[in-house]
C-alpha positions as a Markdown table, in Angstrom:
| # | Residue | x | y | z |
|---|---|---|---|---|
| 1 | Unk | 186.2 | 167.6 | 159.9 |
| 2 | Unk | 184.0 | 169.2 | 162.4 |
| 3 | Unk | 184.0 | 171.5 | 165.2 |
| 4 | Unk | 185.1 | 169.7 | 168.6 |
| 5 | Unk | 184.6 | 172.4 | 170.7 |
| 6 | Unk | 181.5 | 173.8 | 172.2 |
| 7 | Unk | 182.5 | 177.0 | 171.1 |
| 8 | Unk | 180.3 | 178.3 | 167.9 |
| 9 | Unk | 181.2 | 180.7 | 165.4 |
| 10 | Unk | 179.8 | 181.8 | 162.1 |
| 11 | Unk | 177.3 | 182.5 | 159.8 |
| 12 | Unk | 174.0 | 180.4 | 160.9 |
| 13 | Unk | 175.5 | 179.2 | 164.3 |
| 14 | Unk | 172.3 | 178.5 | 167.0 |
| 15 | Unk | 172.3 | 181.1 | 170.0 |
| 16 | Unk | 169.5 | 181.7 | 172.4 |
| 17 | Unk | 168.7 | 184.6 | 174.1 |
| 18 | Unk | 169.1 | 184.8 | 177.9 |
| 19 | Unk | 169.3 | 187.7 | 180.6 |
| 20 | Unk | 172.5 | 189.1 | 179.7 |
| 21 | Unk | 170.9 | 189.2 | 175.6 |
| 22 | Unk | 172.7 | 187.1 | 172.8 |
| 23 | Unk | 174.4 | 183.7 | 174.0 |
| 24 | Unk | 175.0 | 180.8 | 172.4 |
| 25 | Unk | 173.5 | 177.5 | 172.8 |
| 26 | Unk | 175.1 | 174.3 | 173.0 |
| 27 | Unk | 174.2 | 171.8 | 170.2 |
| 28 | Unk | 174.8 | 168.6 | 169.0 |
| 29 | Unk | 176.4 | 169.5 | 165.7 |
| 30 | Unk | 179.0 | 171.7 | 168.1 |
| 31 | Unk | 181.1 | 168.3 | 169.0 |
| 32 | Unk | 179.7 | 165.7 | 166.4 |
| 33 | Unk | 182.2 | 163.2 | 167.0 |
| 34 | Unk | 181.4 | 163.1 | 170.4 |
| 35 | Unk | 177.9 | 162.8 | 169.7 |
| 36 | Unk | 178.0 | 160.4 | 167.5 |
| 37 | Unk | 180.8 | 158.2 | 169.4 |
| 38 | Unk | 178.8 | 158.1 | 172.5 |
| 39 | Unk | 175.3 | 157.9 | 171.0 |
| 40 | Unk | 174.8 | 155.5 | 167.8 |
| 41 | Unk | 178.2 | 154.7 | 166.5 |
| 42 | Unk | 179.4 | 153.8 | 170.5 |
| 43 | Unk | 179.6 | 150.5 | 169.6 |
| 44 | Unk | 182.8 | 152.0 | 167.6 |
| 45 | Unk | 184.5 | 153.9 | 170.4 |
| 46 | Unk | 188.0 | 153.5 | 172.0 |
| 47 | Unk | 188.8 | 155.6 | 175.5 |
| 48 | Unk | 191.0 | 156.5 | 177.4 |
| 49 | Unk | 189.5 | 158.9 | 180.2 |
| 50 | Unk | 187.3 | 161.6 | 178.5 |
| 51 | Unk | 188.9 | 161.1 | 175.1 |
| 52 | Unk | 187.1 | 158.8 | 172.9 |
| 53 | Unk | 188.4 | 157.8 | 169.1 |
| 54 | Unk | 187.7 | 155.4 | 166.0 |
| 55 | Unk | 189.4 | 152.5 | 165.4 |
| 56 | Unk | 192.2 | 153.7 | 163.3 |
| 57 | Unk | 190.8 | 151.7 | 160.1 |
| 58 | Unk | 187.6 | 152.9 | 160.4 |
| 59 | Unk | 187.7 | 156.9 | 160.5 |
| 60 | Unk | 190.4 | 159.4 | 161.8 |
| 61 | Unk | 187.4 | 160.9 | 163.6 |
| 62 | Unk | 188.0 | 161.7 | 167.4 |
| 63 | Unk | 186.2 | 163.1 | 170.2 |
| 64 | Unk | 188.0 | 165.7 | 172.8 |
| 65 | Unk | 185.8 | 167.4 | 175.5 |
| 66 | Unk | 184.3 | 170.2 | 174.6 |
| 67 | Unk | 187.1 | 172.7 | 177.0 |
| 68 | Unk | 189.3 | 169.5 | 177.2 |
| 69 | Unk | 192.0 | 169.6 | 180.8 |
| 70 | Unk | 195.3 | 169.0 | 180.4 |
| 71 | Unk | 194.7 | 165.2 | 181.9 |
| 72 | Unk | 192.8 | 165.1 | 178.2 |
| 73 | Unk | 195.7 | 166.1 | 176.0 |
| 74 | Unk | 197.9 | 163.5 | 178.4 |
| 75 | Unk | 195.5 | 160.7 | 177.6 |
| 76 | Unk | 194.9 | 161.8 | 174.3 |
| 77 | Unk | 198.6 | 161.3 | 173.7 |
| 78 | Unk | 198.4 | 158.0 | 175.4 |
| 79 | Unk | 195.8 | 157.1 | 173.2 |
| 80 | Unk | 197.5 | 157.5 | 170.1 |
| 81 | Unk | 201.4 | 156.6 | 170.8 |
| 82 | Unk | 204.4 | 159.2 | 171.5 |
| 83 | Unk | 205.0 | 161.4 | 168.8 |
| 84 | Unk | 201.8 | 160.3 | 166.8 |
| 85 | Unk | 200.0 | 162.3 | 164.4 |
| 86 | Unk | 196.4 | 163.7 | 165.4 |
| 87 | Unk | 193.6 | 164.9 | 163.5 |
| 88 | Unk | 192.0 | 167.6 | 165.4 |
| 89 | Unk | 189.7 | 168.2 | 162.8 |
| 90 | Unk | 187.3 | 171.5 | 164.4 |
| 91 | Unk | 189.5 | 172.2 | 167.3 |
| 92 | Unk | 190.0 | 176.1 | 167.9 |
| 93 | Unk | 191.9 | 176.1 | 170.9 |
| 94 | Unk | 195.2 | 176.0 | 171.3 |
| 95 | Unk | 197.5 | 173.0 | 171.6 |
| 96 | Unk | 199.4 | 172.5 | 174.9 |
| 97 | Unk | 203.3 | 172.7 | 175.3 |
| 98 | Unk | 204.4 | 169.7 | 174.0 |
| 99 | Unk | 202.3 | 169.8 | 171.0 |
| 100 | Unk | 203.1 | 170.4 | 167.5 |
| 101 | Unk | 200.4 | 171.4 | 165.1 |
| 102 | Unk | 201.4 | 170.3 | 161.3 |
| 103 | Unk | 198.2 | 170.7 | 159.7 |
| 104 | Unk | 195.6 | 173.7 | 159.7 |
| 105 | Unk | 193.1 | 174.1 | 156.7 |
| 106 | Unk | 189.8 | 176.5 | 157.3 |
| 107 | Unk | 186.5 | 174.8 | 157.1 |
| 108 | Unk | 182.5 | 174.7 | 157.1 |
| 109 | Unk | 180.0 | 172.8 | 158.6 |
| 110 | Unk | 177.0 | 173.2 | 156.5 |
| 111 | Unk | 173.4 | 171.4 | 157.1 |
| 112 | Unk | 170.4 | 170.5 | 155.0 |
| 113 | Unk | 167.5 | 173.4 | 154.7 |
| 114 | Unk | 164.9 | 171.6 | 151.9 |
| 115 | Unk | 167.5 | 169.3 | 149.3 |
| 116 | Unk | 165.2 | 167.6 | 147.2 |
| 117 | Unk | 166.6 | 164.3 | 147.9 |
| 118 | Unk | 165.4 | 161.2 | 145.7 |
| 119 | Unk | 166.3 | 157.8 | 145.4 |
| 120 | Unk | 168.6 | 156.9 | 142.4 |
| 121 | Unk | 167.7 | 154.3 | 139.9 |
| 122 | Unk | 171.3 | 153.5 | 139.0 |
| 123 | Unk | 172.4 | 153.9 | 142.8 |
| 124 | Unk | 173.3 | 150.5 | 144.0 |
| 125 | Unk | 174.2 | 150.0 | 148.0 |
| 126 | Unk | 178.1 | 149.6 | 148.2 |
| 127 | Unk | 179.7 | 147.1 | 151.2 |
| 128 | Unk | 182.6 | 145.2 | 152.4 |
| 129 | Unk | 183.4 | 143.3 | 149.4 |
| 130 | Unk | 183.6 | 146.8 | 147.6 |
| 131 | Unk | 186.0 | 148.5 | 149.7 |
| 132 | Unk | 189.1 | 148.0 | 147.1 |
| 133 | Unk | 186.7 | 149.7 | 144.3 |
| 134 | Unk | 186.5 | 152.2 | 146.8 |
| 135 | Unk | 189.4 | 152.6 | 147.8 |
| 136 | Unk | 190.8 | 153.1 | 144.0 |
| 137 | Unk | 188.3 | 155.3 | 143.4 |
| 138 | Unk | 189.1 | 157.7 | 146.3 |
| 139 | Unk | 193.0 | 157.4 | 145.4 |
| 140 | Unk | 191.4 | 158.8 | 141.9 |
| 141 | Unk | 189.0 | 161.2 | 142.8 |
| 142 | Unk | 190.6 | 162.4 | 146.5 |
| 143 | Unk | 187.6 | 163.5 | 148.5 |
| 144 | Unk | 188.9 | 163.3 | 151.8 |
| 145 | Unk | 189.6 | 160.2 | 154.2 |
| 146 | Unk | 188.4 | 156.4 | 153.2 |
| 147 | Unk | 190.0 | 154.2 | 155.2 |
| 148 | Unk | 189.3 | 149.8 | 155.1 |
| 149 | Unk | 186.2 | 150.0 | 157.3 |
| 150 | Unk | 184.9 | 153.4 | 156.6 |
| 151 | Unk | 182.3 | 151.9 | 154.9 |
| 152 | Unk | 181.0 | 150.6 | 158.0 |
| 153 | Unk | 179.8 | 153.7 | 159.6 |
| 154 | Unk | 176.7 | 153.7 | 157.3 |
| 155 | Unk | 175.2 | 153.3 | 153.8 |
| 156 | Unk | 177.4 | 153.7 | 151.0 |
| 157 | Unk | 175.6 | 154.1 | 147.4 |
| 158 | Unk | 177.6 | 153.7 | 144.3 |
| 159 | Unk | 177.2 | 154.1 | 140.4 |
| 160 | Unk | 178.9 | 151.8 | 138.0 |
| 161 | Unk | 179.3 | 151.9 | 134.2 |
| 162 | Unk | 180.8 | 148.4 | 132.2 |
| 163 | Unk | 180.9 | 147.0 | 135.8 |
| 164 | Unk | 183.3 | 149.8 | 137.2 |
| 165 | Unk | 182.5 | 152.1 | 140.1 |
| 166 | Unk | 182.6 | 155.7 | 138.8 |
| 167 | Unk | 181.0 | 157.6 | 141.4 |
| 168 | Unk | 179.7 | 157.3 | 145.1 |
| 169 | Unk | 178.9 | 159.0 | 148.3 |
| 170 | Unk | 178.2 | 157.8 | 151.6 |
| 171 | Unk | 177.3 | 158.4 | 156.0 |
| 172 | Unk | 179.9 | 158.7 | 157.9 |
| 173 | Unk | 179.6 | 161.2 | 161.7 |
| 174 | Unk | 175.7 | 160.4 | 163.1 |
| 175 | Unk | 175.3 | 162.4 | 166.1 |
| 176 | Unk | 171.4 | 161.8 | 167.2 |
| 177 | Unk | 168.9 | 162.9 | 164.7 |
| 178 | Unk | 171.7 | 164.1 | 161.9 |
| 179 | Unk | 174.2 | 161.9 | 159.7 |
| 180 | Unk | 177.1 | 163.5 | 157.8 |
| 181 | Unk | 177.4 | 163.0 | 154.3 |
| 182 | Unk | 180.8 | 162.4 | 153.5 |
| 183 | Unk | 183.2 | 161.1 | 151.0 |
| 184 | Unk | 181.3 | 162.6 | 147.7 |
| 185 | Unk | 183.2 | 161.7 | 144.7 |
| 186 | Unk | 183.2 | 160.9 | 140.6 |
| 187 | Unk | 186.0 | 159.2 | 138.8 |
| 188 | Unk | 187.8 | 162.4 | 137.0 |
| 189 | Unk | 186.9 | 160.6 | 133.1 |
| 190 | Unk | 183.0 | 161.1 | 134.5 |
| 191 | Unk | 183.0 | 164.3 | 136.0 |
| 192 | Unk | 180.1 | 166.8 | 134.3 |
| 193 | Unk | 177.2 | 164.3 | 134.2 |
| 194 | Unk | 176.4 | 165.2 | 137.7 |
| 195 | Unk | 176.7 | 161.5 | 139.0 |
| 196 | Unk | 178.0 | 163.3 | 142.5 |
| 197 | Unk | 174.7 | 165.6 | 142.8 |
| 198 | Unk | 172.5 | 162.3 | 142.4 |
| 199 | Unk | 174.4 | 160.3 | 144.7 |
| 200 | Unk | 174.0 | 163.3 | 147.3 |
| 201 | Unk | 169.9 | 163.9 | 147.4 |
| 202 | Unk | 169.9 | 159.4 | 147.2 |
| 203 | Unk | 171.9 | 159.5 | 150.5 |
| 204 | Unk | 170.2 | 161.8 | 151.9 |
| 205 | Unk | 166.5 | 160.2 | 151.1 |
| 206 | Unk | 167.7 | 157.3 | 153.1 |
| 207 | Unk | 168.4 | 159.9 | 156.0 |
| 208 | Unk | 165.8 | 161.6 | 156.0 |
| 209 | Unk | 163.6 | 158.4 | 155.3 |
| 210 | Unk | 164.7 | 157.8 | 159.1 |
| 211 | Unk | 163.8 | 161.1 | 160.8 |
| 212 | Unk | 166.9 | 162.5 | 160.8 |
| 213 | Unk | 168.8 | 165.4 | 158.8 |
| 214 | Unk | 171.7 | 165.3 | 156.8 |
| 215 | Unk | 174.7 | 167.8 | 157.2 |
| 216 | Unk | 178.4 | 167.6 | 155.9 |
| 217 | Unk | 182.3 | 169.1 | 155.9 |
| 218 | Unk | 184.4 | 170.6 | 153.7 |
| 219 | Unk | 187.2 | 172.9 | 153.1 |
| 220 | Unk | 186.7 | 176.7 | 153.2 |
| 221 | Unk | 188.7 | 176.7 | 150.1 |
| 222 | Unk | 186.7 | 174.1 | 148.2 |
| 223 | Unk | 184.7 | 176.8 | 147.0 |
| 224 | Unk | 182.8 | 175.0 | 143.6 |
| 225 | Unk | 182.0 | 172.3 | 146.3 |
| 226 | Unk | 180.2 | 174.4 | 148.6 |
| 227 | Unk | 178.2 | 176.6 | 146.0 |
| 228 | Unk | 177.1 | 173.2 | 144.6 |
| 229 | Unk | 176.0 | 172.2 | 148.2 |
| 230 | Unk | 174.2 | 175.4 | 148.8 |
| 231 | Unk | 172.3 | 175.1 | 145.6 |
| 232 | Unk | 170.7 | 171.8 | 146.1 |
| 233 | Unk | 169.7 | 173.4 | 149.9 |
| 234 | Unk | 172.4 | 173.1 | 152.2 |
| 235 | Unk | 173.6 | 176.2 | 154.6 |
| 236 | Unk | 176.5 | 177.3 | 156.2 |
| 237 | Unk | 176.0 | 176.9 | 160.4 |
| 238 | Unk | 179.2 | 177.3 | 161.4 |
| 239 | Unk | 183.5 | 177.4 | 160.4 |
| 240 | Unk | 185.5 | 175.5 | 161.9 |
| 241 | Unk | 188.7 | 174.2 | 161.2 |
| 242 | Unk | 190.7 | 171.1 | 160.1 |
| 243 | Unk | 193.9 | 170.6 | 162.3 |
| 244 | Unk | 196.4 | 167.9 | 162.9 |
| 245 | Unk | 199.1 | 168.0 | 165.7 |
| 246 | Unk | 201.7 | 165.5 | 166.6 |
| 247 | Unk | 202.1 | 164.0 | 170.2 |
| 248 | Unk | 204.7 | 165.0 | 172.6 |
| 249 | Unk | 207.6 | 161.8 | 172.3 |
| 250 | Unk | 207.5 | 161.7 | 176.0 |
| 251 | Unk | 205.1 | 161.4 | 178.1 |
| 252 | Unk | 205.4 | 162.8 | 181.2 |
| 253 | Unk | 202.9 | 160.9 | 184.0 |
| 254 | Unk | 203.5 | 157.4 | 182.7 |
| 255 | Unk | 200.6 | 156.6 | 181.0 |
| 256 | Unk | 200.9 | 153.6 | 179.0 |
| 257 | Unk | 200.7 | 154.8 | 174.9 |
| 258 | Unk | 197.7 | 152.1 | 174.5 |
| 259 | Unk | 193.6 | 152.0 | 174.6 |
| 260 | Unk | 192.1 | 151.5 | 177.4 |
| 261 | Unk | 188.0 | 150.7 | 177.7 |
């Protein structure tokens, strides 16, 4: 749920100033899947050509050039099967011939300007042999994609009551010096005790307790969500958008529907 493109729009985007006046810098948070799948979560990455993705049980997180060629829309249909669904979550462009986009939802990518992050007493560190717990609690509480080995992609802090996880929020994107915070959520029966707003500011201690700075997605139309985020520090740096387009069923040039390192 980021932007994939180099492209930045909207409110709090970086620019410099060259000779011709206002122009906009690249930056790392412009193609954060990319970032992050060729600097510390590479050990993660599948390619084929200049596409790279997550294993499919780990994140639906992938990584298209920033102007990606029409040899990257043919590999990135090799890569995930003929007539496969693909998130395309921050891609502005438009979709080649072939293509069929099925999903669009508005979004922002907002980043940490002075949360007053804290550890959490009650916070306890959430791993493999929780991943049913938190999977039930994301079918509950829906806050976006949790797949088997999600939890993998960083530190995942949970709250329990009578033994039950309730609440819990984790890392998922970590481009070089940033980590997303991502799958924020509170059982429905606990909502209003602000479990979610602690589990936020304990994450992010434990970024910033590394150097780093914490940043995150939603939808444009989550509208509580963001004014919560903005409260506790968080700004808006750019929109982007959160697509998904299916595969042509044909490939054209022959190339085998299957990763390739």
């Amino acid at each position: 749920m980021s932007d994939l493109t180099a492209t930045s729009t909207g409110t709090g985007t970086d620019t410099g100033t060259g000779s011709g006046g206002l122009t906009t810098a690249p930056h790392v948070l412009d193609n954060p899947a990319l970032a992050s799948l060729t600097g510390p979560h590479a050990h993660f990455a599948e390619r084929r050509g200049r596409v790279l993705r997550y294993p499919p049980d780990v994140s639906p997180w992938l990584a298209l050039p920033s102007e990606p060629a029409a040899d990257d829309w043919a590999d990135l249909a090799a890569l995930a099967g003929p007539g496969a669904e693909v998130p395309l979550a921050g891609y502005c462009g438009d979709v080649p011939d072939g293509w069929e986009v099925t999903f669009h939802v508005e979004g922002v990518q907002l980043v940490d300007e002075g949360m007053a992050a804290a550890p959490d007493a009650e916070a306890v560190r959430l791993g493999p042999a929780d991943v049913p717990e938190m999977l039930e609690l994301v079918a509950r509480a829906k806050p976006g994609p949790f797949l088997p080995r999600t939890v993998e992609m960083g530190t995942y802090l949970g709250i329990r009551r009578e033994g039950n996880l309730i609440a819990m929020a984790g890392e998922r994107l970590h481009p070089p010096g940033w980590t997303e915070i991502s799958a924020v959520c509170t059982d429905p029966a606990f909502r209003g005790e602000g479990l979610a707003t602690r589990l936020l500011r304990a994450v992010a201690h434990g970024v910033r307790e590394r150097g780093e700075t914490p940043f995150l997605h939603a939808s444009a139309r989550n509208t509580n969500a963001i004014r919560l985020y903005e409260s506790l520090g968080f700004r808006l740096r750019r929109r982007t958008a959160f697509l998904a387009a299916k595969a042509p069923e044909h490939l054209s040039d022959g190339r085998a529907a299957v990763p390739v390192p």
